[in-house]
C-alpha positions as CSV (number, residue, x, y, z in Angstrom):
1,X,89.1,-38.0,25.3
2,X,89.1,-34.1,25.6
3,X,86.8,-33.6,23.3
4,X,84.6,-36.3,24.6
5,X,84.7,-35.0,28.2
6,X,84.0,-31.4,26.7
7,X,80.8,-32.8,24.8
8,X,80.2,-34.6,27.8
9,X,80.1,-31.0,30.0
10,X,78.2,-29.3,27.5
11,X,75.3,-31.7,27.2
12,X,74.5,-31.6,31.1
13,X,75.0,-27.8,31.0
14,X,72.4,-27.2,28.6
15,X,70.1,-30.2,29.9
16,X,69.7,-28.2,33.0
17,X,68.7,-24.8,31.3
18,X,66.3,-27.1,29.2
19,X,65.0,-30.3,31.2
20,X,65.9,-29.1,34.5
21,X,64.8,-25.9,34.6
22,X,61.7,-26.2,32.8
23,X,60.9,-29.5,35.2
24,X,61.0,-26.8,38.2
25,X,59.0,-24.3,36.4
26,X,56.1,-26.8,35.8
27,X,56.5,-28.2,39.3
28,X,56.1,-23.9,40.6
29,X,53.2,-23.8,38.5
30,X,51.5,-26.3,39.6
31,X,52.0,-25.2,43.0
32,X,54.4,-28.0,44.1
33,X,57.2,-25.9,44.9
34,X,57.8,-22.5,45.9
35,X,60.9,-21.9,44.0
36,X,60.5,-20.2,40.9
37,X,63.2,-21.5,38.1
38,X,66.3,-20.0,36.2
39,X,66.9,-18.1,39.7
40,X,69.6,-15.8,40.3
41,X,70.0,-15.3,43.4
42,X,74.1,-15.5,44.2
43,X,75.4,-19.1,44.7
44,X,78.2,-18.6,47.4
45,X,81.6,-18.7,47.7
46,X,81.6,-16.9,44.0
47,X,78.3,-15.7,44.8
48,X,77.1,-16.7,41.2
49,X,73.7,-17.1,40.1
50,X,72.1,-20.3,40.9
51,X,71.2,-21.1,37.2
52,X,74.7,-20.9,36.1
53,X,75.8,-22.7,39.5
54,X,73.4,-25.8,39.0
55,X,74.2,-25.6,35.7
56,X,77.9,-25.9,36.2
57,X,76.8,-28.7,38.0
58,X,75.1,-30.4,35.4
59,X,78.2,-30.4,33.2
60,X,80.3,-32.0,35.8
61,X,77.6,-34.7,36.1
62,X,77.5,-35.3,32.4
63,X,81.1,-35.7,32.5
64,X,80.5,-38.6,35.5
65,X,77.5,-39.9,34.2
66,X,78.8,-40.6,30.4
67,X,82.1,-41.3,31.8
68,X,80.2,-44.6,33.5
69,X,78.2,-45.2,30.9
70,X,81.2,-45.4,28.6
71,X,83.2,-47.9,31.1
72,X,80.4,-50.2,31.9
73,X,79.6,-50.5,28.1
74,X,76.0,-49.3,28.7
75,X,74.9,-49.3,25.1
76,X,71.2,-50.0,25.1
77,X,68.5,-48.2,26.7
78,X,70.3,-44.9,27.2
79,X,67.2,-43.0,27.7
80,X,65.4,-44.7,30.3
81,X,68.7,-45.5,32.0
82,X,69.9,-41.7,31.6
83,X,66.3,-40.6,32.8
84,X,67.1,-43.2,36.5
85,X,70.6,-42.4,36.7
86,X,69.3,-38.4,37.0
87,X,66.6,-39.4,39.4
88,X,68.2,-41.8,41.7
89,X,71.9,-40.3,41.7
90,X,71.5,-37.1,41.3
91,X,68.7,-36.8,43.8
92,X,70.5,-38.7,46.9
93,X,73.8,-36.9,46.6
94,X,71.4,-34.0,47.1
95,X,70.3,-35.3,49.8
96,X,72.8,-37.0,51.4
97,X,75.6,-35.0,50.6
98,X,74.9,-31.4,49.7
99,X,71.9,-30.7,52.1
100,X,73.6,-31.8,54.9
101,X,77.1,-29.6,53.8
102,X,74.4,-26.4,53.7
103,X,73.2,-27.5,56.9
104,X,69.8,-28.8,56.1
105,X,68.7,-32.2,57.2
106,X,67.3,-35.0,55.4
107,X,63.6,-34.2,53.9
108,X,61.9,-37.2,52.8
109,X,59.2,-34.8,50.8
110,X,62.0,-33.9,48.6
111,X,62.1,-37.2,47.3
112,X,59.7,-37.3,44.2
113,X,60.7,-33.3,43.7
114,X,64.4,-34.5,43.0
115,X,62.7,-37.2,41.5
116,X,61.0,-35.4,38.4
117,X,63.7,-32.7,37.7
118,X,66.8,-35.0,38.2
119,X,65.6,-37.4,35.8
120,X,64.2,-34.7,33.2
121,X,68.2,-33.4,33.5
122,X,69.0,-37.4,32.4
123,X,66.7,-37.3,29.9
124,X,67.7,-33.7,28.5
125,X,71.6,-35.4,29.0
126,X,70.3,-38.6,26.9
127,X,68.7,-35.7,24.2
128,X,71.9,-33.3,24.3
129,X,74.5,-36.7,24.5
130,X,72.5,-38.2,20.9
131,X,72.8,-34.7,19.3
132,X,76.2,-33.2,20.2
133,X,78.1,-36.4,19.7
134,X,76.0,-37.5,17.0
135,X,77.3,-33.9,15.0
136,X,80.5,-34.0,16.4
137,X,81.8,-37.7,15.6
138,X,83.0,-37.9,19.5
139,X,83.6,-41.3,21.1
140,X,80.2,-42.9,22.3
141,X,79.1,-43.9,25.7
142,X,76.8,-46.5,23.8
143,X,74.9,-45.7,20.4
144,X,71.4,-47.4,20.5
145,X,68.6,-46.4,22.4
């Protein structure tokens, strides 16, 4: 189980410097947002830099979202329901949880924004999940696609 919940850390830690990350970059590119990616501006209370902080983040929702996926037996279509799970979850915590404990209010705009990079961090999880526990013979949340 260790091992598992350390694979499952890793893999959402790296899908937010690859899916995540790269989701918001396209998204500042195109103009959609003014935030450019990978920032690093300090994250308080450790006053971190927000990559590493959302990346934390990530891991600790790998850890939840495999941990699900592993106790309600979810074994087939791991990458759509990775890709939702990022989206919908993910995205409403956001903004129903966080926001509000920063003091910003519920923006409806932000909607499809969490949308698209949310659910590229489930897909980049469902990519990272396949390949670390695929390597590392750890115990699997389901094993098809």
């Amino acid at each position: 189980m260790p091992r598992f919940i350390l694979l499952a850390f890793v893999a959402g830690f790296l899908a937010v410097l690859c899916f995540h990350q790269p989701a918001v970059g396209l998204l500042h590119a195109s103009g959609v947002v003014p935030f450019t990616p990978y920032g690093t501006a300090p994250v308080a209370p450790l006053g971190v830099p927000q990559w590493l902080s959302a990346s934390f983040w990530g891991g600790v929702w790998g850890v939840v979202m495999l941990g699900l996926f592993a106790r309600w037996r979810v074994e087939h279509g791991l990458w759509w329901k990775s890709g939702l799970f990022g989206a919908v979850v993910l995205t409403l915590v956001a903004l129903l949880v966080v926001f509000p404990l920063k003091g910003r209010g519920f923006v409806p705009a932000v909607l499809p924004i969490g949308f698209i990079v949310n659910g590229a961090w489930g897909l980049g999880m469902w990519v990272f999940t396949r390949s670390l526990i695929a390597r590392r013979g750890a115990p699997r949340a389901g094993h098809s696609e």
